[in-house]
C-alpha positions as MATLAB code, in Angstrom:
seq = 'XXXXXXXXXXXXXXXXXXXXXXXXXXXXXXXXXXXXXXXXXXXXXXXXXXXXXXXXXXXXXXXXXXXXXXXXXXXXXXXXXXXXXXXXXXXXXXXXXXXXXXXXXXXXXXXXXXXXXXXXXXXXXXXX';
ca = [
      10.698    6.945    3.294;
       9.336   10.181    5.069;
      10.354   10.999    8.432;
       8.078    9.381   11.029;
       7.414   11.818   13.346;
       4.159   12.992   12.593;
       2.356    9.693   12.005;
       3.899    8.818   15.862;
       2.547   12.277   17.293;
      -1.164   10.627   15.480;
      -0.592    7.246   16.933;
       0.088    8.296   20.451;
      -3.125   11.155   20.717;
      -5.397    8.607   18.722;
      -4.183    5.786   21.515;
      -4.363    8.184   24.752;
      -7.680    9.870   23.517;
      -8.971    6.323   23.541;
      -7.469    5.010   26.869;
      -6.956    7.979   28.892;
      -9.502    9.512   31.207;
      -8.449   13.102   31.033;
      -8.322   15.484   27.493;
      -5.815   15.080   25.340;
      -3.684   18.340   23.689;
      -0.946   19.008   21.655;
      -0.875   22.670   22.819;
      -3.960   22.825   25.064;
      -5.623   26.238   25.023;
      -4.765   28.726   27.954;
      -8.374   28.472   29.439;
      -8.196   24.440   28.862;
     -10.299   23.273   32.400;
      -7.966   20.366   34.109;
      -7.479   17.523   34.066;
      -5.716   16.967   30.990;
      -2.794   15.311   29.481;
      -0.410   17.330   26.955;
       2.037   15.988   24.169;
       4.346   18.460   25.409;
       8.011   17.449   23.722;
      10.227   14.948   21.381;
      13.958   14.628   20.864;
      15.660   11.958   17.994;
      18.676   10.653   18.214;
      19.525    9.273   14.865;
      20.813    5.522   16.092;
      20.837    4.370   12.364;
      23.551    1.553   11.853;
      26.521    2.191    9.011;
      24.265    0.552    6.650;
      20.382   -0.423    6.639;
      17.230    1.613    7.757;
      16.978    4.675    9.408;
      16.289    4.146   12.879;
      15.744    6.512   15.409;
      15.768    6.484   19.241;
      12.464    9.161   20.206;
      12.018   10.805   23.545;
       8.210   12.059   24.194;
       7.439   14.221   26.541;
       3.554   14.054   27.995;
       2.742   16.299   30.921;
      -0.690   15.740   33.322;
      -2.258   18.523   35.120;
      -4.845   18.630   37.662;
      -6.180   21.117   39.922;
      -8.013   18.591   42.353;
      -7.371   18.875   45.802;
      -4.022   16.243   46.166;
      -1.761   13.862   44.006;
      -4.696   11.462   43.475;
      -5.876   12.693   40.343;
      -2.939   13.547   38.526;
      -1.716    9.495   39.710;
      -4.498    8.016   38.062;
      -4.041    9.904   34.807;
      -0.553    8.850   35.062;
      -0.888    5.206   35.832;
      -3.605    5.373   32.675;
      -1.146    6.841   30.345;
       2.030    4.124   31.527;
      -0.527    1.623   30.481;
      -1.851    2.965   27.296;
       1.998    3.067   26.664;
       4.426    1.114   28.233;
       5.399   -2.020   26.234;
       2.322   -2.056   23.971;
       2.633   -2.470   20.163;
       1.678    0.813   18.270;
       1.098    0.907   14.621;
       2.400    4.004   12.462;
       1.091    5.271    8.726;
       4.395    5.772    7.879;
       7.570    4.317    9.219;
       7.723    1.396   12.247;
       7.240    1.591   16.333;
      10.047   -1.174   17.051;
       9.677   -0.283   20.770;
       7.343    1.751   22.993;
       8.107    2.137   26.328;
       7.871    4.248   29.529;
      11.496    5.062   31.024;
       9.945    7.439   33.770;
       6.632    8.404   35.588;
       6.164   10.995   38.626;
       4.045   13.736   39.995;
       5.017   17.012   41.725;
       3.195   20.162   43.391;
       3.343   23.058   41.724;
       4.900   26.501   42.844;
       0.913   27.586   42.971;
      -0.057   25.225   46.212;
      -2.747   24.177   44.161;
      -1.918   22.331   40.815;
      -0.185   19.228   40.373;
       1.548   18.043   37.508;
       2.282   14.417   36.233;
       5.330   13.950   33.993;
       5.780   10.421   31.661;
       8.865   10.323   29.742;
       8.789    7.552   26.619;
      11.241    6.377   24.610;
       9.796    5.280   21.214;
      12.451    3.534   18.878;
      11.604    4.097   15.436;
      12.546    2.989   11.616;
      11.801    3.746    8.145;
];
């Protein structure tokens, strides 16, 4: 069975375009207004047994950015992506979400004064 990566990468934008508050990129244009939310990153780790299924242990990497004046923005897109995410069943064309959930959430000022990002880390078990 095909790798799958891609049919997560669909999953997650179809499930934060429909949840999330904020624009949703995987690569958001240069002149992209804020607030958004970007698929920024994944690593596999192959965790496959001797024998059986491929199974894979998937870190994503979503970032939230907000030019409004404080954190307060950027904490509400967060909070609305952990619970899009965290812990909720997600169905895949190809291959199977065993486990979805959020290992680490946070928000920091930018070197610029002005912007803030957000930062949710996932870990997304999957087989096929």
């Amino acid at each position: 069975m095909p790798d799958p990566s891609v049919a997560l990468q669909q999953a997650l934008y179809e499930r934060l375009t429909a949840e999330v508050s904020a624009p949703v990129y995987d690569g958001a244009p240069m002149d992209s207004p804020m607030p958004y939310v970007s698929i920024d990153r994944e690593i596999a780790t192959n965790e496959r047994p001797i024998a059986g299924r491929k199974r894979e242990s998937r870190l994503i990497y979503l970032s939230v950015w907000s030019d409004a004046h404080g954190q307060a923005e950027a904490k509400l897109i967060v909070g609305q992506v952990v619970d899009a995410l965290d812990e909720r069943p997600m169905a895949l064309a190809i291959g199977r979400a065993v486990s979805v959930r959020v290992i680490q959430a946070g928000t920091q000022r930018e070197p610029d004064g002005v912007t803030y990002q957000g930062s949710v880390t996932v870990r997304v078990i999957t087989t096929h």
